[in-house]
C-alpha positions in Angstrom: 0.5 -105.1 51.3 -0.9 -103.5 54.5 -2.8 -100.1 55.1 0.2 -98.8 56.3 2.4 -99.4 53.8 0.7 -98.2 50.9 0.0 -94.8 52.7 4.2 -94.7 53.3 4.5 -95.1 49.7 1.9 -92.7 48.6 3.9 -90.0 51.0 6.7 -91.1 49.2 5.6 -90.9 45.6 4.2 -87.3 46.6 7.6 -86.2 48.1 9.4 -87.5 45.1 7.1 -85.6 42.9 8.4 -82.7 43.9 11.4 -81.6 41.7 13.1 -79.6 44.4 12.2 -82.5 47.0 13.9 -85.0 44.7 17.3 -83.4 43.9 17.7 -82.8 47.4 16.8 -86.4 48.2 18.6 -87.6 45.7 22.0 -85.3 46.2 21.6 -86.1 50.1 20.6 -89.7 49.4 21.5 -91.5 46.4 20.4 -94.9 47.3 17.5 -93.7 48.7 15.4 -94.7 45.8 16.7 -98.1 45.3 15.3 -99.0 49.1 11.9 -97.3 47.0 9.5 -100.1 46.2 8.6 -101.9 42.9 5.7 -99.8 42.3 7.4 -96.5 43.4 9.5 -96.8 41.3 7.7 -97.3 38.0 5.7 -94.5 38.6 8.1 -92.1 39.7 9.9 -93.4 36.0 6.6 -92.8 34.6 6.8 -89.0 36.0 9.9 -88.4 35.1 9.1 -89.4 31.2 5.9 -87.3 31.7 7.9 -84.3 32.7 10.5 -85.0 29.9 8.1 -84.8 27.7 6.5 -81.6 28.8 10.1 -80.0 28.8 10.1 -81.3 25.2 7.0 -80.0 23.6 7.6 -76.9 25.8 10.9 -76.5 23.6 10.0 -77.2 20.5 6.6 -75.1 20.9 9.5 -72.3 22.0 11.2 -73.1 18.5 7.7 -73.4 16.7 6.9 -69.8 17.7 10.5 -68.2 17.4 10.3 -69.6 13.7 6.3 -68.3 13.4 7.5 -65.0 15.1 10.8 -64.7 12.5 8.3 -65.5 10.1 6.3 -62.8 10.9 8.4 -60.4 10.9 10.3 -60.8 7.7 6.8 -60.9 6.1 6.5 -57.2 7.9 9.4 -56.5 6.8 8.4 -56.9 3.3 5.1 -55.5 3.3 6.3 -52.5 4.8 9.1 -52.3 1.9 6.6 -53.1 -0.6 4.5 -50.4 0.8 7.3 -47.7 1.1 8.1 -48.1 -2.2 4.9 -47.7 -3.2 4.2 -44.7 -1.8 7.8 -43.6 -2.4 6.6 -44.3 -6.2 3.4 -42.7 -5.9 4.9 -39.6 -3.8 7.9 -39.4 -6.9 4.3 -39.7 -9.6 2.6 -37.2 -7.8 5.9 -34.5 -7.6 6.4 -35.2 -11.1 2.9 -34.1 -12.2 2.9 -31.1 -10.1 6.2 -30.3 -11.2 4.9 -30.8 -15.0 1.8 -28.7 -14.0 3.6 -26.2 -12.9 6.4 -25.8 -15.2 3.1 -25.6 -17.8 1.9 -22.8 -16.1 4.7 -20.8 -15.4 5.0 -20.8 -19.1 1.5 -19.7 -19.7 2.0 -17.1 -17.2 5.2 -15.7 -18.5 3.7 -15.7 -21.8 0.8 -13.8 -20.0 3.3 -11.6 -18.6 5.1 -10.8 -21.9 1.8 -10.1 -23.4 0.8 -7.5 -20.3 3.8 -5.9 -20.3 3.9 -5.2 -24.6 0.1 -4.0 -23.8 1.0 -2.0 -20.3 4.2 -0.5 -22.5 1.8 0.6 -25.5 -0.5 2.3 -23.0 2.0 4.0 -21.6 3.0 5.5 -24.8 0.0 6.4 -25.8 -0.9 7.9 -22.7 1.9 10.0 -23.3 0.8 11.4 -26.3 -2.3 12.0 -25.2 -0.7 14.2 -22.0 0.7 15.7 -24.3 -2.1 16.4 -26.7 -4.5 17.4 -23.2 -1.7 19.7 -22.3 -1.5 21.4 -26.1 -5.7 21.4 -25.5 -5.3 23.1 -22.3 -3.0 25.5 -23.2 -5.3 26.5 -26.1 -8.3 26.8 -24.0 -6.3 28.7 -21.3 -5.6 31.2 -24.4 -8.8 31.2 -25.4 -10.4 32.3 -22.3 -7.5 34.7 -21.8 -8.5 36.0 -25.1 -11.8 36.3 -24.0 -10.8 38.4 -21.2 -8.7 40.6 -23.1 -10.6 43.5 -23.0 -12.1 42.7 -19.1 -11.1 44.8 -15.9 -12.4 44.1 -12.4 -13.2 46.5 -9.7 -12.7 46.1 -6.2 -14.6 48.6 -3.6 -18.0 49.6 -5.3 -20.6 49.8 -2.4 -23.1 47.0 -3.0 -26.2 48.3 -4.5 -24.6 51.5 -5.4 -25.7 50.6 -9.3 -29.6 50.4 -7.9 -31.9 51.8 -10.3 -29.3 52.7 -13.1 -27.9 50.4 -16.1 -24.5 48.4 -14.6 -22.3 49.3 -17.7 -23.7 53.3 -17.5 -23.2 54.0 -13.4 -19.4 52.0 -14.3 -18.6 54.3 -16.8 -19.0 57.5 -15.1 -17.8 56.1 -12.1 -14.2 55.5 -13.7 -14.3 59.5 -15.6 -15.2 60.4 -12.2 -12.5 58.7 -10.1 -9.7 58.2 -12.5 -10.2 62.1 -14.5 -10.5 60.5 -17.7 -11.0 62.7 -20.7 -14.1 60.8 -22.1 -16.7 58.5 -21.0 -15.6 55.1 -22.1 -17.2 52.7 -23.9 -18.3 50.0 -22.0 -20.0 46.7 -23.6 -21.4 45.6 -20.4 -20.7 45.4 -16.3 -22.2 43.3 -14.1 -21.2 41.7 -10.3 -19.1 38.8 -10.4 -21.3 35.7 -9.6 -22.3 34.9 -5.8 -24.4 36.0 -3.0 -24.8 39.5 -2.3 -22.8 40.7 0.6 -24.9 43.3 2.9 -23.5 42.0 6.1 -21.4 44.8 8.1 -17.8 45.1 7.2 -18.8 41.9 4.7 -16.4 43.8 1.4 -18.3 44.2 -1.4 -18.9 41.6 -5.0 -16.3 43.1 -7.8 -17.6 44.2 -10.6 -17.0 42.6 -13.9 -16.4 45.0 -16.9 -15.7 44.6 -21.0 -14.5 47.8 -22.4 -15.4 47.8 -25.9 -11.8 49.6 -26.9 -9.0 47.6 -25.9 -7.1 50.8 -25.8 -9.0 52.1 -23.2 -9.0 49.7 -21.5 -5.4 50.2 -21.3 -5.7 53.4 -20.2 -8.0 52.7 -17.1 -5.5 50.6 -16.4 -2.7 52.9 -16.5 -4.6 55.8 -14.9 -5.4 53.2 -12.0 -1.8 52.7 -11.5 -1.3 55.9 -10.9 -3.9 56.9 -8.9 -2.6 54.0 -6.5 1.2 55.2 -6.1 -0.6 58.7 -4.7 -1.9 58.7 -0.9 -5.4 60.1 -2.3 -5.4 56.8 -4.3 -4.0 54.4 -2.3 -7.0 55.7 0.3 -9.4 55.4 -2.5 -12.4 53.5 -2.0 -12.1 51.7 -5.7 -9.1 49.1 -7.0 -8.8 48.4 -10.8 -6.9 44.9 -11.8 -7.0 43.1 -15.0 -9.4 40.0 -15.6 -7.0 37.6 -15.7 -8.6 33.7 -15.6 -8.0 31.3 -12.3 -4.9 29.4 -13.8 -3.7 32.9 -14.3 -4.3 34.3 -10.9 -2.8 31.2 -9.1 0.3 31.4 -10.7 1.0 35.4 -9.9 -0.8 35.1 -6.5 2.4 32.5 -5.7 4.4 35.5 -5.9 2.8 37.4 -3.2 5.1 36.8 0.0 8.0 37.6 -2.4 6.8 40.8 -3.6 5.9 41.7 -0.6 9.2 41.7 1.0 10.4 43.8 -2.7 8.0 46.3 -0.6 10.5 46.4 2.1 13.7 46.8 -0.1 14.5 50.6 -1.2 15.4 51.3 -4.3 14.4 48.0 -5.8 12.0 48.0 -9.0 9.8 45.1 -9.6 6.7 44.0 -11.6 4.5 41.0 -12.7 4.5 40.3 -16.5 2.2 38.5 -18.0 1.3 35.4 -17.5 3.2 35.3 -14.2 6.6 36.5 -14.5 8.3 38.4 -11.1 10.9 41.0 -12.8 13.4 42.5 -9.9 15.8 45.4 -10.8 18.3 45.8 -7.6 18.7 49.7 -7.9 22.5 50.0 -10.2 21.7 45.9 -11.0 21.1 43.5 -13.6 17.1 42.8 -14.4 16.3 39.4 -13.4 13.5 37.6 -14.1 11.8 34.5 -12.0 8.5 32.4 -12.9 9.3 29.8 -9.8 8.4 31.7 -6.5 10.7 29.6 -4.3 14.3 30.9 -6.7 12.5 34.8 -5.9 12.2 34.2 -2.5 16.0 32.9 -2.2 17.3 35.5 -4.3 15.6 38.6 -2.7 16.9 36.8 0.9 20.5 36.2 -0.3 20.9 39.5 -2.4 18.5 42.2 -1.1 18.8 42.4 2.2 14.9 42.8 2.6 14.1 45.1 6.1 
């Protein structure tokens, strides 16, 4: 076979090679390849069995990993269901304690609860009693100081240091004969300045003076006179005022009275009073006597029936 020849046919196997080259030969030429010679034509056979056998592996290496791949993922599949259910099982576990631990100590609490509030409810009973028993104590002490004081006056309006150089209950004594005309002297168990600074400051009112009358009827009688001595102008001009020596719980209570009795002031005909402890008495001039130890039902009552100016 010449040069030429074999390079025509190498052209030709390398044309035929070509899978687009070859179906159009072959749909434009059919009998193209039998004018192919011997040789050709065994190879181009022996291409086309390599190539059918590269189309086969290729499909059953397709089918090999579609298989490997279903494989796979039903193996996923079931791990990941084995794991769910796991930790659906541990999860349900888990709830179960907590719900057992908690149920356990909600008991424990309630019973905690119970327990407080039988304790809290005993406490408040006796606390109770005991209000009462520091109320019955301070009511007894109240007395008791009242008591005390039963035979005490106070005086408003001495000069300070007018006593200087002379015995307290002495210079008292003839001060009230003097100012209030008593008969006698009056027997006075002591006097002295009620406790606090001394007051020399201009217009600065003076300390009161503290005083035990050894007779409690004259001491009612001082009283009385003092009364009296206030209802005249010379009195009420006086430079002395004489009030009983009542104790603090004592004076708050009647000192809540003052804005009503001071509209009483402005109502004519009216008689009124304080009685003891703190007690407002009003008697509307032709009127029933009322009576009022709450300030606020005085204050309405004078407004609503009184007519205060």
């Amino acid at each position: 076979m010449s040069n030429r020849q074999t390079r025509a046919g190498v052209e030709k196997l390398q044309a035929d090679s070509n899978p687009a080259s070859a179906a159009s030969k072959a749909n434009t030429s059919p009998a193209h390849a039998d004018s192919m010679p011997q040789w050709a034509q065994d190879m181009m056979s022996e291409v086309k069995k390599t190539n059918a056998g590269i189309t086969k592996y290729r499909e059953e290496t397709k089918a090999e990993m579609e298989k490997w791949a279903k494989s796979l993922e039903d193996n996923t599949k079931a791990q990941f269901e084995l794991l769910r259910e796991e930790e659906v099982r541990l999860i349900s576990e888990t709830t179960i304690s907590l719900a057992n631990e908690m149920e356990a100590r909600k008991k424990e609490v309630d019973g905690t609860l119970n327990d407080q509030s039988d304790s809290i409810t005993s406490m408040e009973t006796k606390l109770k009693e005991m209000e009462k028993e520091i109320l019955k104590l301070r009511g007894r002490s109240e007395d008791l100081e009242a008591r005390s004081r039963r035979n005490n006056i106070r005086i408003v309006g001495v000069r300070e240091g007018a006593e200087t150089g002379k015995k307290p209950s002495e210079f008292i004594a003839g001060l009230l004969k003097e100012k209030l005309g008593l008969s006698v002297t009056p027997t006075l168990d002591r006097a002295r300045r009620a406790l606090g600074a001394r007051r020399d400051g201009a217009g600065a009112p003076p300390r009161a003076f503290v005083v035990r009358c050894h007779y409690y009827t004259e001491k009612e009688e001082i009283l009385k006179k003092a009364r009296e001595m206030e209802r005249t102008p010379e009195g009420r001009n006086g430079r002395i005022h004489i009030f009983p020596d009542y104790t603090q719980e004592v004076n708050n209570k009647r000192a809540a009275f003052k804005e009503a009795r001071s509209l009483l002031r402005t109502c004519g005909g009216v008689r009124y009073g304080l009685r003891y402890p703190a007690t407002l008495v009003i008697t509307p001039e032709g009127g029933q006597t009322k009576t009022f130890e709450n300030p606020k039902d005085a204050m309405e009552f004078i407004k609503k029936t009184l007519n205060p100016g």
